[in-house]
N, C-alpha and C positions, 0 to 999 in steps of 0.2 A: 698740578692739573687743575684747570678751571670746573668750578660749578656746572654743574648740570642742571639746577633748579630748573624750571619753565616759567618765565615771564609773559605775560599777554600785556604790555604796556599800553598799545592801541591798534587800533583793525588792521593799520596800514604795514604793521609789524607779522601780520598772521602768517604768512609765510615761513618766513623767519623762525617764527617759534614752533612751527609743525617741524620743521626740520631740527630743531633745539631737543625740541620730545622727543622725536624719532631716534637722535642719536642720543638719547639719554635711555632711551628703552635698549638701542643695541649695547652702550655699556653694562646696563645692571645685569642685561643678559650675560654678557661676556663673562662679567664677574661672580654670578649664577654657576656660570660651567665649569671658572676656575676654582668657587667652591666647591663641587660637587667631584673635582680631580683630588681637591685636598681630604676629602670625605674617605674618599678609596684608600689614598696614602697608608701603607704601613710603617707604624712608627712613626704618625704626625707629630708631636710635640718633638721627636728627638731629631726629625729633619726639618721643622721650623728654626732649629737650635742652631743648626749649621746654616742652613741657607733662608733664613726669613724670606727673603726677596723673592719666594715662592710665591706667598700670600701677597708680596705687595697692589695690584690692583683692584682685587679683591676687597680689602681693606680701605683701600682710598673710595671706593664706591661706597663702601658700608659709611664711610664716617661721613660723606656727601647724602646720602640716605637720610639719616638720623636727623640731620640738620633739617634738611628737606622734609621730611615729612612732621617732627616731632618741635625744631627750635623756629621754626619760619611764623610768619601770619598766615599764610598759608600754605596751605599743606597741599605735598606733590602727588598723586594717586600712585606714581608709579614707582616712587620710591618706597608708599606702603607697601604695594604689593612688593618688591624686589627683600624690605626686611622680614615678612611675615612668610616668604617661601623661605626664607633662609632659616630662620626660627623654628618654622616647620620641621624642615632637614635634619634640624638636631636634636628636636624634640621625639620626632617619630622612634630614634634610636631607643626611647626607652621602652616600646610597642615591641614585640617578636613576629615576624612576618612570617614565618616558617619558608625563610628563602635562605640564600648562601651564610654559612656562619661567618664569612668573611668581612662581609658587610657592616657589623659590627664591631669591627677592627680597630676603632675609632671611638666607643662609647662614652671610655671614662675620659678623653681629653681633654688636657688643662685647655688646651686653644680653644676647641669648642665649645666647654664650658662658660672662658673669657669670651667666648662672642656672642653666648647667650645672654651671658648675666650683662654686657653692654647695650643689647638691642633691648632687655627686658627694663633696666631702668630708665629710659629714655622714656619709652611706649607706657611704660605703666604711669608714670609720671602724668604723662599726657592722658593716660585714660581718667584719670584719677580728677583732673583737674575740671572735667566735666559733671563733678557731684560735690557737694554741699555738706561736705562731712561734718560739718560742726553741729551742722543740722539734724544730721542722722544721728549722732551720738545724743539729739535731746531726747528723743523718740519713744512712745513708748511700742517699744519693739514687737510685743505681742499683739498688739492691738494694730499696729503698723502692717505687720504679717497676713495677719485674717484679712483687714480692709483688701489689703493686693490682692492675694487670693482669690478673692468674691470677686474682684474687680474683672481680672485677668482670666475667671474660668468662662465667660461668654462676654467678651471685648467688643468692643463698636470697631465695624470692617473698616480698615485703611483702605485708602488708593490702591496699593497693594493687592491687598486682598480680595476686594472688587476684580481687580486686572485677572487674576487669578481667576477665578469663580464666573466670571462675563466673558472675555476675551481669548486667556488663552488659548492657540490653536494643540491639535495635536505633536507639532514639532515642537513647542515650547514646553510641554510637558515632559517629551523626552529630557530637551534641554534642562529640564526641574529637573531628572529622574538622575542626571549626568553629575550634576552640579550636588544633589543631595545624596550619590552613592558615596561621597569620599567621608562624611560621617556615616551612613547606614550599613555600608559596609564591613564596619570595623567598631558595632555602637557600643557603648557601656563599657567601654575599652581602661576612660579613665576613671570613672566609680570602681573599680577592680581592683584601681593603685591606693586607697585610701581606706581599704577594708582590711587591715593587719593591727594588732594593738589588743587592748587590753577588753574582754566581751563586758558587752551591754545592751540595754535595751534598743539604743540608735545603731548601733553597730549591729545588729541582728533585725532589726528595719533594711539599713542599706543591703544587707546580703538577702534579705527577701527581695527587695528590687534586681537586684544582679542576677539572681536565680532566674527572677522572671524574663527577665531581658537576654538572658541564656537560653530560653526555652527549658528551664530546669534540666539541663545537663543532656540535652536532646538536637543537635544539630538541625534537623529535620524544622525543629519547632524553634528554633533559633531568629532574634530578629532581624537578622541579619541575611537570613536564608532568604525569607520572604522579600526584601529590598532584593538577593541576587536575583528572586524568582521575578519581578516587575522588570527586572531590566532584560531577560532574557524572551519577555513575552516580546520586547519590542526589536529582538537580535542586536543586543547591546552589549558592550563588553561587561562582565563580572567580576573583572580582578580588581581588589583595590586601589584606586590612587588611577585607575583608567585613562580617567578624564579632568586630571588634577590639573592642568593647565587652563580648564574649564571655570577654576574655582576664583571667586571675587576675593580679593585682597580681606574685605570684610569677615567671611566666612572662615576665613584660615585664622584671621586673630579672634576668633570666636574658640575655637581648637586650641591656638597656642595659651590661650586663657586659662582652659581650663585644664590644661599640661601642668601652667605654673602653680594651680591652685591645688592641687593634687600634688605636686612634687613637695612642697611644702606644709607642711604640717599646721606651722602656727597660718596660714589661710582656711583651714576645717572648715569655720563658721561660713568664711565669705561661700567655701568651694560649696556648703550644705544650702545657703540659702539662693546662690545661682542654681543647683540641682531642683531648689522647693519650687523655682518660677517653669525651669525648663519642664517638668513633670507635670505640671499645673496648668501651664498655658501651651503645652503640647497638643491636644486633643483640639481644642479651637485651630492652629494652622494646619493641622489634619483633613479640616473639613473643610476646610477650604479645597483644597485639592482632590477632595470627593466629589466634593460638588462638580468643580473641573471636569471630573471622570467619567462624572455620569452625564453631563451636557455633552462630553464630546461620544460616550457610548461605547467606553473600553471594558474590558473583559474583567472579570471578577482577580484575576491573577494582576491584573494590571492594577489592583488597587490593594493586594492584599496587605503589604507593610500599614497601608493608614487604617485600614479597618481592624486590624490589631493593635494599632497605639489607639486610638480613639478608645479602644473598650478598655484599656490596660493600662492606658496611661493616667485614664480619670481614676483611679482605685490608688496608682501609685501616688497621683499629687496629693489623697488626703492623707496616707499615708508620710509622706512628705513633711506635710500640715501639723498633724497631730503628732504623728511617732518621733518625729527628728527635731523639725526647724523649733516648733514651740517647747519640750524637756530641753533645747540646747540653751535657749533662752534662760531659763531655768538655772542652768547648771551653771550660767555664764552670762551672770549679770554687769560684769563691769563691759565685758566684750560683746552683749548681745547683740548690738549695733552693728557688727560686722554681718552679723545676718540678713540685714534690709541692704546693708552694701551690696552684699554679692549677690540679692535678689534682684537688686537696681538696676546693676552690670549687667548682671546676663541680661536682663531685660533690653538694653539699651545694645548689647552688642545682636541680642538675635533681632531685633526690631532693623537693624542696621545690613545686618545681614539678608533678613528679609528683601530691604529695598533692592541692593545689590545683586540678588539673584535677580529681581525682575526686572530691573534692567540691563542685566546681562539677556534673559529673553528677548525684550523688546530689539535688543542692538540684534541678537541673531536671528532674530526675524525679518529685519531692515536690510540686512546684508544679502539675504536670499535670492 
């Protein structure tokens, strides 16, 4: 089967390649659903065994993927998004949804497995190659730490964030509220997978975080309640993954991120200093979106999720700060450096994701 990449070689071509794109969004689709058949399968690996040629399109779209978004000069949008919903798919398996136990029928799968650990070393590879690790390992990490911190707890407004705070209407808020229920819905999901082992003073930090972002053991006070209660003001759907279709290819590899950082142990460090930035510089894109809230003149319900991370999430980054990222330092001097790594990452994937959401606005505000 031939490539599907998208070439734009010259104007006179544009034709051509909108139909090139088009039929390359209906294969990774196609190959989407015939994933999503093989998900159900009972007994996948032992009827891959007998009839592989299940999987075969599927497959030839993944390895057209990989290339496309990960071995190319440039990179195809549509083949990220087509790998990081697939990634997604198998990652959530490790989530309990409190839906069919059926659906899980498929968890431990050697295939699924193999199609994770293929799309993760491609992507990771390629994340990786956007930072200066030699660099980072000169570092000195604590003092590396603090500087970001300071840095990143009152940041100079993006484009972005301007668009945000000046511009957005009230449709493109919902549009935020769509886009941002498929993390708030389900928040502190992966800090949950990483809290088992042997007790300490960090390990009894991160579960005062989980407490908190549980509403300590109180649904009501849950922060997750509060996201379902902003989306109900505006008669939005509340189940998770709603509006997952909504979501930028950017925002889902931000999630699959942090699956792998948590699923894996020896990542700790990276997974705790991605958690140090997200805790840290949470409260600043907060307020961005308050601000949003109170120009357009929404109701106190309509803003409850950020006026409880703003108060809650400044307490946790110093916590973060002091209690985790710098004792891990500490404990883990050859490895410290993995610290600023994963503070880097997350930086660099939510900065990224940031963009994406607001472009996904602006385009559905154009479309209207």
């Amino acid at each position: 089967m031939q490539s599907n990449l998208v070439i734009f070689p010259n104007a006179g071509a544009a034709k051509k390649s909108t139909q090139t794109e088009e039929g390359t969004i209906t294969n990774y689709d196609r190959a989407e659903k015939q994933f999503i058949e093989l998900l159900a399968m009972e007994d996948l690996d032992h009827k891959l065994d007998v009839k592989p040629a299940i999987a075969s399109e599927f497959e030839q779209a993944l390895s057209r993927a990989i290339r496309a978004a990960y071995k190319n000069d440039r990179s195809d949008e549509q083949a990220h998004r087509f790998l990081q919903r697939i990634l997604y798919r198998i990652n959530r398996l490790k989530l309990f949804w409190y839906d069919d136990l059926h659906h899980y029928t498929n968890e431990r799968s050697l295939y699924l497995s193999s199609c994770r650990d293929l799309i993760e070393a491609a992507w990771q590879k390629w994340e990786l190659a956007q930072f200066d690790v030699a660099a980072l390992q000169q570092l000195d990490v604590k003092q590396a730490l603090i500087e970001r911190t300071s840095a990143d707890l009152d940041p100079i407004l993006s484009e972005s964030s301007r668009y945000i705070r000046e511009e957005m209407t009230e449709s493109g808020y919902r549009h935020l509220l769509a886009i941002g229920s498929f993390d708030g819905l389900v928040e502190a999901s992966h800090l949950s997978r990483i809290l088992g082992g042997v007790a300490n003073e960090v390990q009894c930090t991160l579960m005062r975080v989980l407490i908190e972002e549980y509403g300590n053991g109180r649904l009501s006070r849950k922060h997750s309640t509060f996201f379902a209660q902003m989306l109900a003001e505006f008669g939005m759907n509340t189940q998770p993954e709603a509006y997952f279709d909504l979501v930028p290819w950017e925002v889902l590899a931000s999630t699959n991120h942090n699956f792998l950082m948590t699923e894996r142990k020896r990542y700790f460090l990276r997974y705790s200093g991605g958690l140090t930035y997200f805790e840290v510089a949470g409260p600043a894109v907060y307020k961005n979106y308050m601000v949003a809230a109170q120009r357009l003149g929404l109701s106190e319900v309509a803003v409850g999720y950020w006026e409880l991370h703003i108060r809650e999430d400044e307490r946790h980054g110093r916590w973060m700060l002091d209690d985790v990222a710098l004792p891990l330092a500490e404990r883990y001097p050859n490895d410290a450096w993995e610290l600023v790594l994963g503070y880097d990452q997350q930086k660099l994937m939510s900065d990224r994701a940031g963009s994406a959401v607001v472009r996904s606005i602006r385009q559905a505000k154009q479309s209207v």
